[in-house]
C-alpha positions in Angstrom: 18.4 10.2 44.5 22.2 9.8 45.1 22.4 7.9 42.4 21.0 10.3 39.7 23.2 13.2 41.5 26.4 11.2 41.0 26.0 11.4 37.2 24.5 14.7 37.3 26.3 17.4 34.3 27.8 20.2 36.4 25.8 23.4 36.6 26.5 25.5 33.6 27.4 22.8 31.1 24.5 22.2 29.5 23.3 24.1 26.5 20.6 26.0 26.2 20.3 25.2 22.3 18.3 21.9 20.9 19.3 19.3 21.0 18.8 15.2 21.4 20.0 13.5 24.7 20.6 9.9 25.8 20.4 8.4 29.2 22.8 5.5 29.5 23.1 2.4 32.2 26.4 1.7 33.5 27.5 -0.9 31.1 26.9 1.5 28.7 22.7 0.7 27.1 20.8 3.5 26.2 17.6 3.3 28.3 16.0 6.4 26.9 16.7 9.1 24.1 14.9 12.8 24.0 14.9 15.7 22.4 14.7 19.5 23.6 14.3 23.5 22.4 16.4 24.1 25.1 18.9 21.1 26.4 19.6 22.7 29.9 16.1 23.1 30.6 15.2 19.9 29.4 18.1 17.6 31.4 17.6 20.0 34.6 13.9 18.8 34.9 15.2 15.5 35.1 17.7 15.6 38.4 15.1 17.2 40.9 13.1 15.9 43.9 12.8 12.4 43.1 9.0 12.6 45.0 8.2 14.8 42.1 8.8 12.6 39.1 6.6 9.8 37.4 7.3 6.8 38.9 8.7 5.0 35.4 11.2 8.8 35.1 12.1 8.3 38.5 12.8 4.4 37.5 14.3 5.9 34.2 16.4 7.9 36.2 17.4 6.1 39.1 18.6 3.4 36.1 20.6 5.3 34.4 24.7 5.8 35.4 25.2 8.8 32.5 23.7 11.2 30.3 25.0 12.7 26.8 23.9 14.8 24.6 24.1 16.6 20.8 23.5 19.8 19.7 21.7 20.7 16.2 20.7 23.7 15.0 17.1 23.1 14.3 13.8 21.7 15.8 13.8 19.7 12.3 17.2 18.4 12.9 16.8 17.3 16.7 13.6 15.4 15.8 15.5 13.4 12.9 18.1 12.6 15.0 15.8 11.5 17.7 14.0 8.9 15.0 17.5 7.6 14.4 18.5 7.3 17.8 15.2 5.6 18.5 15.4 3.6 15.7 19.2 2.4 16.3 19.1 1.7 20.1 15.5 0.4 20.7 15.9 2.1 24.8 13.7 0.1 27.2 12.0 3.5 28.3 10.7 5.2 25.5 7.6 4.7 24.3 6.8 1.9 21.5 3.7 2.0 20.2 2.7 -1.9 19.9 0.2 -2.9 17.0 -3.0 -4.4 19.1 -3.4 -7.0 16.5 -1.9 -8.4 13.0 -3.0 -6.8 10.1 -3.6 -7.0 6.3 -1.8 -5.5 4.0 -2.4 -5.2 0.1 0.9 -5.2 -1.5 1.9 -4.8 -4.7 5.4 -6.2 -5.9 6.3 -3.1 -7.8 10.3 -3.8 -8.2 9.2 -7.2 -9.9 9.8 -7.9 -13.6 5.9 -8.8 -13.2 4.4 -7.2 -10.4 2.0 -9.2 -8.1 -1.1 -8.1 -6.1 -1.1 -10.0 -2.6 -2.6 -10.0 0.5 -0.1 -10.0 3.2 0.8 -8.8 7.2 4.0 -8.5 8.7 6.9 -6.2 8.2 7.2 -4.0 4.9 9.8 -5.3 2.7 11.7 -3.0 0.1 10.3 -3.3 -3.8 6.6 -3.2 -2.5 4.3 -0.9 -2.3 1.3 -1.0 0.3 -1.9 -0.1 0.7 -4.4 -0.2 4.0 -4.3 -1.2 6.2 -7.0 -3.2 6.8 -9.2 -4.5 9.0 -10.1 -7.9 7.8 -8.2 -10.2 5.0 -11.1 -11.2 3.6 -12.6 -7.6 2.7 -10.1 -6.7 0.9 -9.1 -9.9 -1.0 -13.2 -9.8 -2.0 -12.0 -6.2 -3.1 -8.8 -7.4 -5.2 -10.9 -10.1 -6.8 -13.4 -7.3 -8.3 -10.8 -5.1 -9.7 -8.7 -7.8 -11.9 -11.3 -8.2 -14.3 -10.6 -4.5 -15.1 -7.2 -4.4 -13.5 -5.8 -8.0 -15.2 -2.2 -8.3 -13.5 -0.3 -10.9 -11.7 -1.9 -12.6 -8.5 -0.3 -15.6 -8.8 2.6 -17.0 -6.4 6.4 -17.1 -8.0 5.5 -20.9 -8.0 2.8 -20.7 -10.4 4.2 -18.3 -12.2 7.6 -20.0 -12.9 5.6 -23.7 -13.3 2.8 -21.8 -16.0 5.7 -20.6 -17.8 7.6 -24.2 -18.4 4.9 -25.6 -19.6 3.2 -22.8 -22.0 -0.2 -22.4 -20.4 -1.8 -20.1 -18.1 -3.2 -20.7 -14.6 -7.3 -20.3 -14.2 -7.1 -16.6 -13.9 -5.7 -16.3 -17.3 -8.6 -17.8 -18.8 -11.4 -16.1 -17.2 -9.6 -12.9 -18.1 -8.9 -12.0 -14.5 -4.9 -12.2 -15.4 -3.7 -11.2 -18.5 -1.2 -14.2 -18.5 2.6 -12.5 -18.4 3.8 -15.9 -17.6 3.1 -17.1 -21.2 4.3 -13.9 -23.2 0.2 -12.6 -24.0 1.7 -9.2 -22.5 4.9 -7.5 -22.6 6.4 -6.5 -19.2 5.7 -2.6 -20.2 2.0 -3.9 -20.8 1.2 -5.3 -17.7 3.3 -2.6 -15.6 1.2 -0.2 -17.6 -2.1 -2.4 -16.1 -0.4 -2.2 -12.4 -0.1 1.1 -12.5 -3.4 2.1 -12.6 -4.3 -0.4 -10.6 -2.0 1.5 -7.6 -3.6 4.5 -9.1 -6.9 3.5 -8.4 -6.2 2.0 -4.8 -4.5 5.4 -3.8 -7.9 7.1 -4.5 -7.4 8.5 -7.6 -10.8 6.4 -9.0 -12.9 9.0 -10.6 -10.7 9.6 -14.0 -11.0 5.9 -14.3 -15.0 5.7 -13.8 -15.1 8.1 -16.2 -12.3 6.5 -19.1 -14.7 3.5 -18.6 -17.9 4.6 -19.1 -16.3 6.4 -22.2 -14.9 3.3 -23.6 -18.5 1.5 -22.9 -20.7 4.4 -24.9 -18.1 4.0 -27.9 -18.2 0.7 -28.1 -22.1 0.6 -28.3 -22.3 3.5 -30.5 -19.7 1.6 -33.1 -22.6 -1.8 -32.6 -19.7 -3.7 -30.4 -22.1 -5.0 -28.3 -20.1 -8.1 -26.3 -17.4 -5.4 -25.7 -19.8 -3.1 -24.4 -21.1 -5.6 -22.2 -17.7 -6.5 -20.8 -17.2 -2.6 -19.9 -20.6 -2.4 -18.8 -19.8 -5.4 -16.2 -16.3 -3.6 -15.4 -17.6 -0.4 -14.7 -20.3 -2.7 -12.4 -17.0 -3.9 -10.7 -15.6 -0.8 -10.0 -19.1 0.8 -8.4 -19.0 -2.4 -6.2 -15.5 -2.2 -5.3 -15.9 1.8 -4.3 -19.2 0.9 -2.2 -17.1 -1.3 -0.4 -15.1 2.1 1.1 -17.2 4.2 3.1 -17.4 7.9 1.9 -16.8 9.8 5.0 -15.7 13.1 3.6 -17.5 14.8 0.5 -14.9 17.0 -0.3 -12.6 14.3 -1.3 -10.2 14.9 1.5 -6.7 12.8 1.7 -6.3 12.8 5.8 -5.0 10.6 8.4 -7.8 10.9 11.3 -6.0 9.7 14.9 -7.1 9.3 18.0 -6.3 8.5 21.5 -7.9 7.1 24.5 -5.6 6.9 27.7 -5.6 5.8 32.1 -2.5 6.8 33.6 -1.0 3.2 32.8 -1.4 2.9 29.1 -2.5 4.5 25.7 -4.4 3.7 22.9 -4.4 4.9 19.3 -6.3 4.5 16.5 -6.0 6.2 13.2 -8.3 5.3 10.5 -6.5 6.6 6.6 -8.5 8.5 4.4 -8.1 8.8 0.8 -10.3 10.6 -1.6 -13.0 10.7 1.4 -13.1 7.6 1.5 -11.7 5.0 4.3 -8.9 3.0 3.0 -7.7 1.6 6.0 -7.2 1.5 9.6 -5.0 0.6 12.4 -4.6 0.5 16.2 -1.7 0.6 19.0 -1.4 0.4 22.7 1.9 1.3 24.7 2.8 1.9 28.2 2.7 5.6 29.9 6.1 6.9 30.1 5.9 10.0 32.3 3.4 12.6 33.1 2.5 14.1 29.9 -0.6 14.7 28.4 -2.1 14.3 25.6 0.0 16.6 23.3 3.4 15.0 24.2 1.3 11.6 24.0 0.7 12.8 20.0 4.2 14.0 19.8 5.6 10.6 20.2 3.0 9.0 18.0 4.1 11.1 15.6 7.5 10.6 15.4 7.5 6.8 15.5 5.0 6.8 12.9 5.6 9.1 9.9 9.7 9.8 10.4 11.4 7.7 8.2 8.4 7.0 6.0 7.8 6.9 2.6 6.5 9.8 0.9 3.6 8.4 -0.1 2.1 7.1 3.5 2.2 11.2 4.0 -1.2 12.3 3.5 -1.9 16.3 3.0 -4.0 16.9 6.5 -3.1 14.6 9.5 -6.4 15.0 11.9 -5.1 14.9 15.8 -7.0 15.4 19.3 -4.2 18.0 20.3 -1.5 19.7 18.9 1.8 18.3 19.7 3.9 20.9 21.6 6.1 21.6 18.0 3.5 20.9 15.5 4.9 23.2 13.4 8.5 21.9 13.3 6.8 18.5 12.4 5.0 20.3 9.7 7.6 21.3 8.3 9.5 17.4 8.6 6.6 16.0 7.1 5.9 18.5 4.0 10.5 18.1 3.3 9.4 14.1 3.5 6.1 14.6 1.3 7.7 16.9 -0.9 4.5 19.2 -0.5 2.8 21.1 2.1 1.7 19.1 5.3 -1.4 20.6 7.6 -1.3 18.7 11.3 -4.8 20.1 12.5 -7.3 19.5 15.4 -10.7 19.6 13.9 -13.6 22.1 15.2 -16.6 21.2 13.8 -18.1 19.1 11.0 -17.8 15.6 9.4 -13.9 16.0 10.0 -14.5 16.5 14.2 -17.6 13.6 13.7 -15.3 11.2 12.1 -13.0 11.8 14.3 -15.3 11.2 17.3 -15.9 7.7 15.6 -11.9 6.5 15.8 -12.1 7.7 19.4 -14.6 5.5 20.2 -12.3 2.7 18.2 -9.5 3.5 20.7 -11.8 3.6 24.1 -12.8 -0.1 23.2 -9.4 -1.0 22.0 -8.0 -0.1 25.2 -10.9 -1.9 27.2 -10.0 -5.0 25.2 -6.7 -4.8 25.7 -7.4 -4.3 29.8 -9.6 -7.3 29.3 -7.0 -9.1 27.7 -3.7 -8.0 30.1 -6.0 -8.7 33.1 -3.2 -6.3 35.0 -0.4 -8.2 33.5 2.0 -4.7 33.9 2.0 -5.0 37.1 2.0 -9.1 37.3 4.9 -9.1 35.3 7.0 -6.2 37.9 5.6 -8.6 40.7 6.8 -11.0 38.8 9.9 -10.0 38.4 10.5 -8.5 42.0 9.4 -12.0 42.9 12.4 -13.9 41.4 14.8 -11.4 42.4 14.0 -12.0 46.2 13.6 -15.6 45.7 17.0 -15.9 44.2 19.0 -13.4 46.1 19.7 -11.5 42.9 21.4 -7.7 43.3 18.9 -6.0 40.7 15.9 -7.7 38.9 16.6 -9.6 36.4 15.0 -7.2 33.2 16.3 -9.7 30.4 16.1 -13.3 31.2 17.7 -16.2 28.7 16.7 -20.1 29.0 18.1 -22.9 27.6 16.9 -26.3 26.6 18.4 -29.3 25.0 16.3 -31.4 22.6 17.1 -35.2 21.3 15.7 -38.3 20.3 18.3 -41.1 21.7 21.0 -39.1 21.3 20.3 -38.3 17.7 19.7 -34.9 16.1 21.1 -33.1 18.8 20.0 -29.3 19.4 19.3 -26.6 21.8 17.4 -23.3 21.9 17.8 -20.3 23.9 14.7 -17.9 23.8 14.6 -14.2 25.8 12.5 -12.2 28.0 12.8 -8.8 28.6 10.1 -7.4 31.3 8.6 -10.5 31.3 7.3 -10.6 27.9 8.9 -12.9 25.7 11.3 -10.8 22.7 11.5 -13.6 19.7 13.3 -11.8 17.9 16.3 -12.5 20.0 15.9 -16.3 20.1 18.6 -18.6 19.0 19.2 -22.1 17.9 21.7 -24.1 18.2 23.0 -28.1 16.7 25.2 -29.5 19.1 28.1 -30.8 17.8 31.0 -31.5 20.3 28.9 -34.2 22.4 28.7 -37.6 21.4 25.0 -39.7 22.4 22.9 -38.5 25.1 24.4 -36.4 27.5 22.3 -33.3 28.2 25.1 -31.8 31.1 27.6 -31.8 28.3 25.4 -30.3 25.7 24.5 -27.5 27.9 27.8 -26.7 28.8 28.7 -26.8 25.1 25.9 -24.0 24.1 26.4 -22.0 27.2 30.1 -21.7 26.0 29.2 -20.8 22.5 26.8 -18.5 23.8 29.1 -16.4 26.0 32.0 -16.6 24.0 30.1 -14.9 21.2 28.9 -12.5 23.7 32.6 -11.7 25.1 33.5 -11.2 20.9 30.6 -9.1 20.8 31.6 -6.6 23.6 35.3 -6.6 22.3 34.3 -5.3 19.1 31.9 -3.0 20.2 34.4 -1.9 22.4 36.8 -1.8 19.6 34.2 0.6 17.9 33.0 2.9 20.5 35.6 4.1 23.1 34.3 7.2 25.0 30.7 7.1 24.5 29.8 3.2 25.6 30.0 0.0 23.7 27.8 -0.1 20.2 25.2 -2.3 20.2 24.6 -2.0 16.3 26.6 -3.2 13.8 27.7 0.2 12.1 28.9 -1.5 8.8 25.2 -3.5 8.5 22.6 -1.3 10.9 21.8 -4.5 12.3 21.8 -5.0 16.5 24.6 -7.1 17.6 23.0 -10.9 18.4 24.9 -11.7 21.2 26.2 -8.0 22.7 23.1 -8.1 25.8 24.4 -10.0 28.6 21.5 -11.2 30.8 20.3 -10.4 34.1 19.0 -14.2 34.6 20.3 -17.7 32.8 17.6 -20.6 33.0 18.5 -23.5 32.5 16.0 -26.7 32.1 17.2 -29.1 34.6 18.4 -29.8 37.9 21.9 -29.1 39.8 24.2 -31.3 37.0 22.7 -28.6 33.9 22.9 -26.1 36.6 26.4 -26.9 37.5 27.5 -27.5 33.7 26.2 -23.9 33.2 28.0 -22.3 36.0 31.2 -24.2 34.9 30.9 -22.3 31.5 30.6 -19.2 32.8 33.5 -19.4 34.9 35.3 -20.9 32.5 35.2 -17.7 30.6 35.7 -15.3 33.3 32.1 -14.9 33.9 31.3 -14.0 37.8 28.3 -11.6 37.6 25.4 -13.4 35.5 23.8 -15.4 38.1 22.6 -18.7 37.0 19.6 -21.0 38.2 17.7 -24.4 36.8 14.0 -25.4 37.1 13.5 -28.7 37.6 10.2 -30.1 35.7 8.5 -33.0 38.8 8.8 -30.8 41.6 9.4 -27.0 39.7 12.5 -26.9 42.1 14.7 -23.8 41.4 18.0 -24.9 42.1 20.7 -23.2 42.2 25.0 -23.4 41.8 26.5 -25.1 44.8 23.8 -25.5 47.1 22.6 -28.6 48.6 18.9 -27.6 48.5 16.3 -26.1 46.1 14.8 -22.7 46.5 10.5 -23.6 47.3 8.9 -20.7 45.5 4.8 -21.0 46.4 3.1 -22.6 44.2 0.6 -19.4 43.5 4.2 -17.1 42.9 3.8 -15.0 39.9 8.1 -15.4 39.9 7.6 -19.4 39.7 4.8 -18.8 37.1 7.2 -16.6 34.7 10.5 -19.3 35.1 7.5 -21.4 34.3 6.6 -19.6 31.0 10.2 -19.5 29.6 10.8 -22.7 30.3 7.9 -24.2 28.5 8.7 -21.6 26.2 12.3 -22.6 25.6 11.0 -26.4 25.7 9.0 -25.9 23.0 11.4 -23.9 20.9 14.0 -26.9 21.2 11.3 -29.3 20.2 10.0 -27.5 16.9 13.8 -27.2 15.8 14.8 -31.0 17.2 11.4 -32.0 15.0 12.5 -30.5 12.0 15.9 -31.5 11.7 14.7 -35.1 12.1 12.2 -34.8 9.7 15.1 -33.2 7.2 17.5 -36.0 7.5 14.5 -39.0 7.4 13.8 -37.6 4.2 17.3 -37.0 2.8 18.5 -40.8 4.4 15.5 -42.4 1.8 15.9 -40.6 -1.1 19.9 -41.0 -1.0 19.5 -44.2 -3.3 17.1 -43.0 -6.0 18.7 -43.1 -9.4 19.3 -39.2 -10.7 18.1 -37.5 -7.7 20.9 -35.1 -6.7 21.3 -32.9 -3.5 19.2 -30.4 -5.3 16.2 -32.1 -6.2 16.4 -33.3 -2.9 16.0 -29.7 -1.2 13.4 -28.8 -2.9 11.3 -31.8 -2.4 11.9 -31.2 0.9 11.0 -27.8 1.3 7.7 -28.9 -0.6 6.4 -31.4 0.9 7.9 -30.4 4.7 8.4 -33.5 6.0 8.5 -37.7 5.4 4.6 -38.3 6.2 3.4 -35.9 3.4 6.2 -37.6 0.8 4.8 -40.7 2.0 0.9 -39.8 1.8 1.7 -37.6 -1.6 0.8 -39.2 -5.0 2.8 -40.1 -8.0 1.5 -37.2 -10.0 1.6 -35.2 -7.0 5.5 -35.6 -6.6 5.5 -35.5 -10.3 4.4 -31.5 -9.9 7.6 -30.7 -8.0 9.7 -28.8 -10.2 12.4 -30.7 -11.8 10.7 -33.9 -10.8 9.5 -35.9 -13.7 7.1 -38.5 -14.6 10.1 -41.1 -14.0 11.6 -39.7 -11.1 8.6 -39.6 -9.1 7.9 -43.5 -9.2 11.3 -44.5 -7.9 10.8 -41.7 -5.2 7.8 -43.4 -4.2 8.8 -46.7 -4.2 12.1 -45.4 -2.3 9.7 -44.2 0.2 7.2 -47.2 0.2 10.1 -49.7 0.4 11.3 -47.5 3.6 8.0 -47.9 5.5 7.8 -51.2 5.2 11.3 -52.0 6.4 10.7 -49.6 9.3 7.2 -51.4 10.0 8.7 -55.1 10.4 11.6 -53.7 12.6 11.4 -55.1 16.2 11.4 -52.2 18.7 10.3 -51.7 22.4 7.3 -50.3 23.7 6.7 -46.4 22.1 4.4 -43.9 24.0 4.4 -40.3 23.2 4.7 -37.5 26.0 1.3 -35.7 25.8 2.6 -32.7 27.6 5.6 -32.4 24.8 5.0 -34.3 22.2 8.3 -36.3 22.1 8.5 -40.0 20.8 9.4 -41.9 24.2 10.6 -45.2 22.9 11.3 -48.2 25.6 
């Protein structure tokens, strides 16, 4: 607890307004940011009996070499700032709520000249507006193909779109009226927006005035004797029914509500919130993260809510948000939510009722989400802090090493160069942060001088990286975020561990780097592949970890995973410059054309195993152009084929070309 106490603010001057705190480490991180009604209340809970903490505050704590803070006026205020602060410095020991699985979005391209309908997962990109979401892909694309034939807009890829255009006629869709054919000019961009918009009218839940415009439409038209047009609405308003029996009505009041609900062991959490619009269930989605501290249930929903609604978009923001318990300020995020909305915002714990059944039915999602995910995990928290613990004894290290980088250099006979450097942080791999690298101050195959060269580059960037944050922040620790861009800096984390893939030379050529550069406190080590030797700088003999070590097993996992990263890059660089070396002789094919066969085709064995008229689909590839492309590439496969070489075998384990 000495630790905590050196850093402790002197009695007295804290606050007692609200306000939002930060725990830093001593070069400077934010490991955690809070919020508090009262700040000196809040910060004086944290620097008591260590005994009487939660073992990951007490870690929290103990980790932490300062603590800041801000003061606001309101509740409102502290929480924004907290969302921000969250947001901008990721800290290892809040809370983050990880999606248990990928899912489906429907998005609609809304800031398009012609917006498209697609089915999509992933990140939300600006310009597009979402819906779900969902469980499965295929329900809802089964859902998107009913609506166009009364909703007819864009579903096409830019591709299509671009290619239906040059050439004046419309994909399928347009003629079985389930696209209204923009490409060609059938519609005028006010026309079809005027068709999208009803179509994210009708997906938001507003379906009933559209029913009802349909069935209108479909007794005038048989009342004026136009049968065929009454047929069409007839199917239509079929299409519709269908669509809407697809969405379980689960409220009859025709409720907008976002039902959560959590199930929790004093490890982890899980959530589950299913999204209810016009009683009916438009989507739903799950998360699991790590325990933090001792709170219950209440604080548990107070994070939830913060890291999912703040920052939103108005319309994610339903009316009624359905919870298990109150969050200790549910009134301050009331009144967040409603200034976000624009409208009132009720956060309520249901009594009785379809809304407390229903919300009986998403716990029951998150019990079994969590039991999957404990099937899945198998205990991995606390394999990975073995682990971890593992390495750091094995290796002599002063701390564990909570962010570990590997490197791995990739060739084939000295050609096409390249390196990769991948990151884990708690023993789960953070691909965001991986990095790629083409070697270009090392001539042939030499693999010491190579990672020498990208161990340099690496650290140099991250000794730029620290003097510009430096340069930005003086008195408060070095920023980690680009303030111009918002963006984390790439190279500003300096790690606790450097793998490298090898034996003492790459160990030795990484050290060299380091030192080279001033570097004396980032301990380095290699993992030989025969023997899984860990070897480190200037001793005669490898460190033996057993053979059952979870610490061997993790250096094990980052360097296969590094391996692999440097092999996917080192293939597709190859494949890139096979392709541009045969087509460089092709009579009128510029650097252009070249690019984008490339990124069409993806590689030399589909150019060669494409057709003429397949080439010839290739935008800006003609008729012409195509048969001297594949008589380029024909006439290449030959001369490669009657080439003498030595004995090839391919690495099973790897997948490189081993030539003789």
């Amino acid at each position: 607890m000495s630790r905590a106490l050196s850093y402790r603010p002197a009695p007295g001057s804290i606050p007692t307004q609200p306000g939002v705190y930060r725990f830093r480490d001593p070069k400077g991180r934010v490991v955690y940011v809070g919020k508090a009604k009262n700040l000196r209340a809040r910060l004086s809970s944290y620097f008591q009996d260590i005994g009487n903490l939660h073992p990951r505050t007490a870690t929290m704590v103990t980790t932490a070499a300062s603590v800041e803070w801000t003061v606001v006026k309101t509740e409102v205020e502290a929480l924004q700032l907290e969302y921000s602060w969250i947001k901008e410095f990721d800290p290892r020991f809040n809370v983050k709520y990880r999606d248990d699985k990928s899912y489906p979005w429907l998005a609609v391209t809304v800031g398009d000249e012609f917006p498209r309908v697609m089915v999509g997962r992933g990140a939300k990109r600006k310009g597009t507006r979402y819906f779900g979401p969902y469980s499965h892909a295929w329900a809802i694309r089964e859902t998107v193909d009913l609506l166009l034939r009364v909703f007819p807009m864009r579903s096409c890829s830019n591709g299509v779109f671009k290619r239906s255009g040059q050439i004046g006629r419309p994909c399928l869709l347009g003629y079985i009226d389930k696209c209204v054919a923009p490409c060609v000019g059938n519609v005028t961009a006010e026309e079809h927006r005027a068709i999208v918009d009803d179509f994210c009218d009708f997906m938001a839940g507003h379906t009933a005035a559209f029913v009802r415009r349909v069935e209108k439409e479909m007794y005038a038209a048989s009342d004026a004797l136009d049968f065929e047009k009454a047929a069409r609405l007839r199917d239509d308003l079929g299409a519709l029914n269908k669509a809407l029996e697809k969405q379980a009505v689960v409220l009859g009041d025709g409720t907008d509500a976002d039902v959560i609900a959590l199930a929790e062991d004093p490890l982890e959490v899980a959530v589950q919130i299913f999204y209810v619009r016009g009683g009916r269930i438009r989507g739903q989605r799950g998360w699991v993260a790590d325990r933090v501290d001792e709170g219950g249930t209440a604080e548990l929903v107070d994070d939830f809510l913060l890291q999912l609604y703040a920052g939103g978009d108005p319309d994610s923001i339903p009316r009624e948000i359905l919870v298990p318990a109150l969050p200790p300020d549910h009134t301050t995020y009331e009144q967040l939510l409603s200034d976000i909305r624009g409208s009132r915002v009720a956060i309520r714990v249901p009594q009785r009722g379809d809304k407390k059944t229903l919300q009986e039915t998403v716990a029951q999602n998150a019990a079994q989400s969590l039991a999957l995910h404990k099937t899945k995990r198998a205990s991995d928290l606390t394999t990975r802090n073995r682990a971890l613990e593992e390495i750091q004894e094995a290796l002599g290290l002063d701390e564990v090493p909570l962010r570990i980088e590997c490197y791995d250099v990739s060739n084939l006979q000295g050609t096409e160069v390249v390196a990769s450097m991948v990151v884990f942080e708690d023993g789960l791999a953070r691909k965001s942060e991986y990095r790629r690298f083409v070697i270009r101050g090392v001539d042939g195959q030499n693999d010491v001088a190579s990672m020498h060269e990208v161990i340099t580059r690496r650290f140099r960037r991250l000794l730029e990286e620290q003097a510009s944050s430096t340069e930005t922040v003086t008195d408060s620790g070095p920023m980690l975020v680009d303030p111009e861009t918002g963006r984390p800096r790439k190279f500003a984390y300096a790690p606790g561990l450097v793998v490298v893939d090898g034996g003492p030379p790459q160990v030795a050529a990484a050290q060299r780097a380091l030192a080279e550069h001033g570097i004396v406190d980032i301990p380095v080590c290699g993992l030989a592949k025969r023997l899984e030797e860990v070897w480190l700088p200037d001793q005669e003999d490898p460190v033996i970890m057993p053979r059952s070590s979870e610490g061997l097993y993790l250096l094990q996992r980052v360097r296969d995973e590094a391996h692999r990263f440097a092999i996917t890059h080192h293939r597709s660089r190859r494949s890139k410059s096979m392709v541009e070396s045969v087509l460089d002789d092709v009579p009128g094919l510029g650097e252009v054309r070249r690019k984008t066969l490339l990124k069409h085709f993806g590689s030399l064995k589909k150019l060669r195993e494409a057709s003429v008229d397949e080439i010839a689909l290739v935008p800006g590839i003609g008729p012409r152009t195509a048969d001297a492309i594949k008589g380029a590439v024909a006439q290449a496969s030959s001369k490669t084929g009657s080439t003498a070489r030595g004995p090839v075998s391919i690495n099973t384990a790897t997948g490189e070309i081993e030539e003789g």
